[in-house]
Gaussian input, Z-matrix of N, CA and C with variables (Angstrom, degrees):
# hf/3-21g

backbone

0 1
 N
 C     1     B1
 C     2     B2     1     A1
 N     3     B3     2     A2     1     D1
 C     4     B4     3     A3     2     D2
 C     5     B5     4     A4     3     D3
 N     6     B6     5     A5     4     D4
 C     7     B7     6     A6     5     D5
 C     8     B8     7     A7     6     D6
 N     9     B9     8     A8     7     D7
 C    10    B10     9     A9     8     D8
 C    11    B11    10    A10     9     D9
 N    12    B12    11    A11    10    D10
 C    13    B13    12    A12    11    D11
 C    14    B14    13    A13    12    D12
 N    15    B15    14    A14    13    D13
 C    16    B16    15    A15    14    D14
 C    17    B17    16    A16    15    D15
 N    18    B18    17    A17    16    D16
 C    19    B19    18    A18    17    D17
 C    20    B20    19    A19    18    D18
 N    21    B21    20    A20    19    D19
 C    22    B22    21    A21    20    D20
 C    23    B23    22    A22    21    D21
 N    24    B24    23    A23    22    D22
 C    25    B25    24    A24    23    D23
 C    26    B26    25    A25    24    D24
 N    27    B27    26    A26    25    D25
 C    28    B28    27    A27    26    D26
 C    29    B29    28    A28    27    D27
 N    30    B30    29    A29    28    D28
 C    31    B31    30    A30    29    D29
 C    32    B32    31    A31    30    D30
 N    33    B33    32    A32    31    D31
 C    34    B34    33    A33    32    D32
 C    35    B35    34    A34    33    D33
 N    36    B36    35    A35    34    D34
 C    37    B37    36    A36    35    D35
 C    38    B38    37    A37    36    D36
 N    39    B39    38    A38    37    D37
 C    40    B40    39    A39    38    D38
 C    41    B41    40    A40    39    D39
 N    42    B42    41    A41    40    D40
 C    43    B43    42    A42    41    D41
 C    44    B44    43    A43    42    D42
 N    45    B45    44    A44    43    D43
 C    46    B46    45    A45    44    D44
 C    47    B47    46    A46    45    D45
 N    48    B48    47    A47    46    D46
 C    49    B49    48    A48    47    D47
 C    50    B50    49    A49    48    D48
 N    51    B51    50    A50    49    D49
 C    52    B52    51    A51    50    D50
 C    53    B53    52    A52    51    D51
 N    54    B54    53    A53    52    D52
 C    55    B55    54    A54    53    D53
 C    56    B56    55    A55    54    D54
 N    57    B57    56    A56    55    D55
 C    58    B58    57    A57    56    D56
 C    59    B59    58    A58    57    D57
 N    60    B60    59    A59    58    D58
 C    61    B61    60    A60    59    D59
 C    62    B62    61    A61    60    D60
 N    63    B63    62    A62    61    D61
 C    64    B64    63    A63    62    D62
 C    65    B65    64    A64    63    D63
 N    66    B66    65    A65    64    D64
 C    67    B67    66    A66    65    D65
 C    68    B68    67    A67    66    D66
 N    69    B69    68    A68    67    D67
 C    70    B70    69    A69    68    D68
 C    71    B71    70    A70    69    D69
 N    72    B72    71    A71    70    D70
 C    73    B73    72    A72    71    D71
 C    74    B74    73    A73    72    D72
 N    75    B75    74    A74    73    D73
 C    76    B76    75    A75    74    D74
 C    77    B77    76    A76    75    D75
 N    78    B78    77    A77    76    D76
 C    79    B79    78    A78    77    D77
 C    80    B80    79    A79    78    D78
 N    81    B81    80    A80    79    D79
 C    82    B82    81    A81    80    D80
 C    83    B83    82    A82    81    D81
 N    84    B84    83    A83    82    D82
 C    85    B85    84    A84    83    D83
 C    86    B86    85    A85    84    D84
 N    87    B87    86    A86    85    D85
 C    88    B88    87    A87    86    D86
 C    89    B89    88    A88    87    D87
 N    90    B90    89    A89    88    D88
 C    91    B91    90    A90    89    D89
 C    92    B92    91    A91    90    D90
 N    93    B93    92    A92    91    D91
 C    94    B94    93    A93    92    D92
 C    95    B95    94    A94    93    D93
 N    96    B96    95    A95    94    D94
 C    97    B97    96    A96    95    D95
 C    98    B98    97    A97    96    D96
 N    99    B99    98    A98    97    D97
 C   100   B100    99    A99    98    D98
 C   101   B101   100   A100    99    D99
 N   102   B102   101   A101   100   D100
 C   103   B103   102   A102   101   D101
 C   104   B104   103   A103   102   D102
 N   105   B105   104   A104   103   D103
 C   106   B106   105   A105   104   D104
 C   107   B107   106   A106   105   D105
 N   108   B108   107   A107   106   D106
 C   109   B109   108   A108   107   D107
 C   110   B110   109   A109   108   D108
 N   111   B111   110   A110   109   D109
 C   112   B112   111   A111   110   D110
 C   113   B113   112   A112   111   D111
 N   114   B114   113   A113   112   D112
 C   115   B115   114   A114   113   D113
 C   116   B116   115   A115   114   D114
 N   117   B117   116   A116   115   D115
 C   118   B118   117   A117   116   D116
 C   119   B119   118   A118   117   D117
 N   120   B120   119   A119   118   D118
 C   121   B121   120   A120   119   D119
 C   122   B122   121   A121   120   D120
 N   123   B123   122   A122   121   D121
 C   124   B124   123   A123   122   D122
 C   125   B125   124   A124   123   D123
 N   126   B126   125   A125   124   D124
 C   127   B127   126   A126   125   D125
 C   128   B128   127   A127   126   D126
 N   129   B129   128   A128   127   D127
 C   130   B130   129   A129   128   D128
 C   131   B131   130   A130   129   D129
 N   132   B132   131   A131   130   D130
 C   133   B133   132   A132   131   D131
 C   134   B134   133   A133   132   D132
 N   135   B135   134   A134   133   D133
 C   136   B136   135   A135   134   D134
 C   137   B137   136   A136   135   D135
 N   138   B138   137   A137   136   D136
 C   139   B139   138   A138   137   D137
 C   140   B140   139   A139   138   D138
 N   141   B141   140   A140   139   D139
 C   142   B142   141   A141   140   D140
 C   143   B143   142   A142   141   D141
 N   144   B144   143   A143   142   D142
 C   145   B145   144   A144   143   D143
 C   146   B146   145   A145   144   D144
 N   147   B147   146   A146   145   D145
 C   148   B148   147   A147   146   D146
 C   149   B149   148   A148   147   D147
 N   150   B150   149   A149   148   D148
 C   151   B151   150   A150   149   D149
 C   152   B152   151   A151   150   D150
 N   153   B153   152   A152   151   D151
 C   154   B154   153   A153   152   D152
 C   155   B155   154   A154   153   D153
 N   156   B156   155   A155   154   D154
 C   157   B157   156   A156   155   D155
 C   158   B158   157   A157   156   D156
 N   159   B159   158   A158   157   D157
 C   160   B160   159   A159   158   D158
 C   161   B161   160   A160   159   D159
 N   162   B162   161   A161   160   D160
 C   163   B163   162   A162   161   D161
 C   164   B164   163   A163   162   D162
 N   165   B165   164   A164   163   D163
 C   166   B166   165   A165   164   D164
 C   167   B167   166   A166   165   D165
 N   168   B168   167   A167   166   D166
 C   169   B169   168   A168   167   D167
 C   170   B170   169   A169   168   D168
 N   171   B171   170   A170   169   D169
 C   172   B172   171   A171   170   D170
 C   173   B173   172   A172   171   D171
 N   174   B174   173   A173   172   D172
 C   175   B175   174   A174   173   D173
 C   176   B176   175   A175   174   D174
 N   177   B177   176   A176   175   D175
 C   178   B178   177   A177   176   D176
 C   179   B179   178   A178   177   D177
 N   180   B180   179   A179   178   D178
 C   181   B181   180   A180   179   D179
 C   182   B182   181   A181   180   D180
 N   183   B183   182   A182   181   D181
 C   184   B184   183   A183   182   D182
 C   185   B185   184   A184   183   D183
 N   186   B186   185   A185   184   D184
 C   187   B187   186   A186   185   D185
 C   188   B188   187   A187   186   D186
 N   189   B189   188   A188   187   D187
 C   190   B190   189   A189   188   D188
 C   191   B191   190   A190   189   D189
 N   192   B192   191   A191   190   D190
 C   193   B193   192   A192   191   D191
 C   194   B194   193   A193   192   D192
 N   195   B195   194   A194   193   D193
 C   196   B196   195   A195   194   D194
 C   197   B197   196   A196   195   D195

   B1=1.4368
   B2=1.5348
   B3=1.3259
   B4=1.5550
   B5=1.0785
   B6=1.3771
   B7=1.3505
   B8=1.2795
   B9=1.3169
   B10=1.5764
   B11=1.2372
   B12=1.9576
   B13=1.5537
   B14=1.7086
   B15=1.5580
   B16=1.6453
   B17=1.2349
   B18=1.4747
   B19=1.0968
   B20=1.8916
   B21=1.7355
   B22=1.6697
   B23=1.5753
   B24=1.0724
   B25=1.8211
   B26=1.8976
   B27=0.8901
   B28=1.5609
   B29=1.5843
   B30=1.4771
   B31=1.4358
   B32=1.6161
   B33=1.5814
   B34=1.8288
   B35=1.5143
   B36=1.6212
   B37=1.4099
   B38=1.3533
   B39=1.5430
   B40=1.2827
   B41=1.8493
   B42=1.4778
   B43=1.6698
   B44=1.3473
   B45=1.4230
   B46=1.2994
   B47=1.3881
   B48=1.4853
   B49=1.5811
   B50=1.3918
   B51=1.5108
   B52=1.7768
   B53=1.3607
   B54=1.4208
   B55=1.0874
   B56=2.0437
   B57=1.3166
   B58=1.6630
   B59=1.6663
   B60=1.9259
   B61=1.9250
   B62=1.0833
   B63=1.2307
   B64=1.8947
   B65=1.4049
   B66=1.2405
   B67=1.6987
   B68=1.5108
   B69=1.6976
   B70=0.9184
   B71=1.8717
   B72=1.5652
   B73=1.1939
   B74=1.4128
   B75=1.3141
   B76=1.7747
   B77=1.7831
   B78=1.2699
   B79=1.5088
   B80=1.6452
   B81=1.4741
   B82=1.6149
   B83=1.4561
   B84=1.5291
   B85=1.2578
   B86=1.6224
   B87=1.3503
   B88=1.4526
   B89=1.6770
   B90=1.6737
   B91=1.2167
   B92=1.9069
   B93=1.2193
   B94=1.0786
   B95=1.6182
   B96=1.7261
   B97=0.9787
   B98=1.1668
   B99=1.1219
   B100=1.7496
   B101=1.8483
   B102=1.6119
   B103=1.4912
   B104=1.3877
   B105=1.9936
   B106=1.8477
   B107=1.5208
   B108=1.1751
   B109=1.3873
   B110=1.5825
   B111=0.8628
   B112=1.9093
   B113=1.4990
   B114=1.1339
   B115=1.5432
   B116=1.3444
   B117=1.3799
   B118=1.1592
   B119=1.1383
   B120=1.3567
   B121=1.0542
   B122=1.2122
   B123=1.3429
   B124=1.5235
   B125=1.9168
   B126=1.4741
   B127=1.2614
   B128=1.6454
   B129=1.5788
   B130=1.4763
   B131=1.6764
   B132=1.3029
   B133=1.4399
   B134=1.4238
   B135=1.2620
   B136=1.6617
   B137=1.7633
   B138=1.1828
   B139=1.9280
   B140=1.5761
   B141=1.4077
   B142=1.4238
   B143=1.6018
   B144=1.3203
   B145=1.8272
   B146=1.6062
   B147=1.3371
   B148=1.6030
   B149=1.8428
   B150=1.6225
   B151=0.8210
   B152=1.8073
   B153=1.3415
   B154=1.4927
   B155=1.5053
   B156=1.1878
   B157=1.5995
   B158=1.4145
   B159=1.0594
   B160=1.7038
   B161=1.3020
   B162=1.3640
   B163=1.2184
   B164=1.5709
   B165=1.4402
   B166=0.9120
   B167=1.8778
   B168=1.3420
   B169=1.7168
   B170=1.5163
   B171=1.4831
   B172=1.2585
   B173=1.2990
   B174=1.5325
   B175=1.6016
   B176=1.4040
   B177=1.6026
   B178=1.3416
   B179=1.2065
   B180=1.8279
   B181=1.0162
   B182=1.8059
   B183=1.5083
   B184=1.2265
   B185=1.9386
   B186=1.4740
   B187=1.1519
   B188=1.7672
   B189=1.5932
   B190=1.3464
   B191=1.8062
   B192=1.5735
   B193=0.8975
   B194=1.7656
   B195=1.5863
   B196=1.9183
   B197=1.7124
   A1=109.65
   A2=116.85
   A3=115.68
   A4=111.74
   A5=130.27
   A6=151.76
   A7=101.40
   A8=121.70
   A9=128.76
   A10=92.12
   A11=116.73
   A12=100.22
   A13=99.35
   A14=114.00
   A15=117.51
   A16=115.49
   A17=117.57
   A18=122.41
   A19=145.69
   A20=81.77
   A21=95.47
   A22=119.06
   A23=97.31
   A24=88.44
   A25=104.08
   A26=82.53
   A27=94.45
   A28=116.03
   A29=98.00
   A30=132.62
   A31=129.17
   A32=93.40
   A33=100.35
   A34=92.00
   A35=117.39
   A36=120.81
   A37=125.36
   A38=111.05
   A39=154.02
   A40=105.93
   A41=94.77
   A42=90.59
   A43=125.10
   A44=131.95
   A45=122.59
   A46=105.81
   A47=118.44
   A48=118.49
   A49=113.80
   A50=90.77
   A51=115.80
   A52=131.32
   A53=114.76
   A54=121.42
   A55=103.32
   A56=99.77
   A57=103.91
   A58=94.37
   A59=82.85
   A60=85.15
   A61=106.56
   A62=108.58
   A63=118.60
   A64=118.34
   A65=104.11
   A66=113.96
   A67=100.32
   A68=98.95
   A69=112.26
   A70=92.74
   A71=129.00
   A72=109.97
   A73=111.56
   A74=123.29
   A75=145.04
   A76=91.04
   A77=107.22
   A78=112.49
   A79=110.86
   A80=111.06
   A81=105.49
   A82=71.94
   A83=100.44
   A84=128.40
   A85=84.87
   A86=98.52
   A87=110.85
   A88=132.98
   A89=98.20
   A90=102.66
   A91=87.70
   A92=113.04
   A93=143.91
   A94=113.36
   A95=154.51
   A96=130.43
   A97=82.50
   A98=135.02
   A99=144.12
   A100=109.26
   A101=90.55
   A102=95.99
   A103=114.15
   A104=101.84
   A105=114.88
   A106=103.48
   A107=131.76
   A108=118.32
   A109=95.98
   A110=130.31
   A111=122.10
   A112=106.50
   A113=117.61
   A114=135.65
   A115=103.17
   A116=130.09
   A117=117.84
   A118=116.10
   A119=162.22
   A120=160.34
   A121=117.50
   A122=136.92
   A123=167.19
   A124=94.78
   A125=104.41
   A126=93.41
   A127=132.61
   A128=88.11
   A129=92.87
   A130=123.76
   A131=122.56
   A132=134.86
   A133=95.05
   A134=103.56
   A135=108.49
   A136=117.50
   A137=105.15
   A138=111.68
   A139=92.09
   A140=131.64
   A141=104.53
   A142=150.58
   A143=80.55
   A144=124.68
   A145=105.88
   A146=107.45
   A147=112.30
   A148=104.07
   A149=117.58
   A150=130.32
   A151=105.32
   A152=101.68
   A153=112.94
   A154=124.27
   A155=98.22
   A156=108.44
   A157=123.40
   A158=113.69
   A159=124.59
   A160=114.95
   A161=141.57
   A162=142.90
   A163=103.95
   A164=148.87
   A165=124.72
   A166=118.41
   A167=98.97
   A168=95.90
   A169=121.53
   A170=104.56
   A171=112.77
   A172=125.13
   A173=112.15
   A174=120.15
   A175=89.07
   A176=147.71
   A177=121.78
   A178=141.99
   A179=122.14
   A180=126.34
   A181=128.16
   A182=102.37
   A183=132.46
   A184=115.05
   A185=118.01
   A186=120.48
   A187=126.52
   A188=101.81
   A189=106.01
   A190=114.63
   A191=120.30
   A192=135.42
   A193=77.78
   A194=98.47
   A195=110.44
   A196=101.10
   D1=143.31
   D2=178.65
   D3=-101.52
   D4=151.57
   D5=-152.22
   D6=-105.21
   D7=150.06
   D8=179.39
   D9=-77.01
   D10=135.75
   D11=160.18
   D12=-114.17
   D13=176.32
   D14=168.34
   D15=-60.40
   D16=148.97
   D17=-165.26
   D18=93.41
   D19=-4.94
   D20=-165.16
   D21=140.41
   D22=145.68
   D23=-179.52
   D24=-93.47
   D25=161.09
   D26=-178.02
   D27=-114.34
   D28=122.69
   D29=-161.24
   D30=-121.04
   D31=100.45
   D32=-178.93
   D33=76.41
   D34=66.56
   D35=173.24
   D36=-77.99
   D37=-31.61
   D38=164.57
   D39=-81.65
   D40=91.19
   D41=163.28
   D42=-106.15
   D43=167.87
   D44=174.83
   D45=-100.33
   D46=-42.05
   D47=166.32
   D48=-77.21
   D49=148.82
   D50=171.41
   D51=-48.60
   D52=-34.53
   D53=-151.81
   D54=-115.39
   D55=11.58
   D56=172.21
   D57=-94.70
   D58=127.27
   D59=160.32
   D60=-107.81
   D61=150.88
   D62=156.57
   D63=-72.53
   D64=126.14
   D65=176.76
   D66=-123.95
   D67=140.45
   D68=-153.31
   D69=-128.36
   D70=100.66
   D71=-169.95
   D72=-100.36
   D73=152.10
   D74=-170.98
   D75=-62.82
   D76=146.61
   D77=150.19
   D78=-85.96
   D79=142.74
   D80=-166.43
   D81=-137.40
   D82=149.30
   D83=-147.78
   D84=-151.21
   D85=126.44
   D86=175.30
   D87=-115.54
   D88=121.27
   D89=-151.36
   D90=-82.65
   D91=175.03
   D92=176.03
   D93=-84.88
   D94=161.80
   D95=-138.06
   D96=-131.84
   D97=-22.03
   D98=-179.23
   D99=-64.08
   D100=-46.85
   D101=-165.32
   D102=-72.81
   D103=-24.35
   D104=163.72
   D105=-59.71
   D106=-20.81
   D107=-158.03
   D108=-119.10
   D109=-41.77
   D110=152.90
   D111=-28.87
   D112=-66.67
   D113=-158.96
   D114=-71.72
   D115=-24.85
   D116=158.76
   D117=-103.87
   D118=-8.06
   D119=118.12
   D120=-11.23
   D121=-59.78
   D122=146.17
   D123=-19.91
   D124=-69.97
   D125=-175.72
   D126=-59.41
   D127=-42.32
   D128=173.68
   D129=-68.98
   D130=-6.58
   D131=170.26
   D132=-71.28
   D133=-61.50
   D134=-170.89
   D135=-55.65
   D136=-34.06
   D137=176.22
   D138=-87.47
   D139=-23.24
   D140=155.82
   D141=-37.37
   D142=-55.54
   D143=-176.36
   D144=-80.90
   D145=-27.77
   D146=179.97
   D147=-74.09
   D148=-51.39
   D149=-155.84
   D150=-85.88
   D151=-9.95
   D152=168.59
   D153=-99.75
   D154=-1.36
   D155=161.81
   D156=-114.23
   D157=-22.95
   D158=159.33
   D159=-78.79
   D160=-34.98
   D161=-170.72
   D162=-116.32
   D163=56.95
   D164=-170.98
   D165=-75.17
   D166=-55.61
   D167=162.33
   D168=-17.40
   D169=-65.58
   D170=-167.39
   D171=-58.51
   D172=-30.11
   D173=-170.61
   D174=-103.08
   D175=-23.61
   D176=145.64
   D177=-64.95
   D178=-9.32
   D179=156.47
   D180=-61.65
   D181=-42.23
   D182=164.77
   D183=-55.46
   D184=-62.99
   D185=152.78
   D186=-21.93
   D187=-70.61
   D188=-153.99
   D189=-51.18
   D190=-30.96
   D191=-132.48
   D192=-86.69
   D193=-46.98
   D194=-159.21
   D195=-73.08

């Protein structure tokens, strides 16, 4: 007996013709549009702060002028 998997049940797993494929579809899980925009927000703070501790010259050269 076959087991339910995520994503869909699976149907006519066992073919007799050649030319049936099995498709097998993803569960998609839906994010919220806030939490896309946290999450990138978040990152780009973070490659801020990265790039201001690795480069300090550079982002005070850049600074002084502004």
């Amino acid at each position: 007996m076959l087991k339910r998997l995520p994503g869909g049940e699976v149907r006519n797993l066992v073919s007799t013709t050649p030319d049936t494929a099995v498709v097998f579809k993803p569960a998609v899980v839906q994010t919220p549009a806030i939490l896309t925009v946290l999450v990138f927000l978040g990152r780009m703070v973070a490659g801020l702060v990265r790039t201001l501790l690795v480069h300090p010259i550079a982002v005070a050269v850049l600074a002084v002028p502004g």
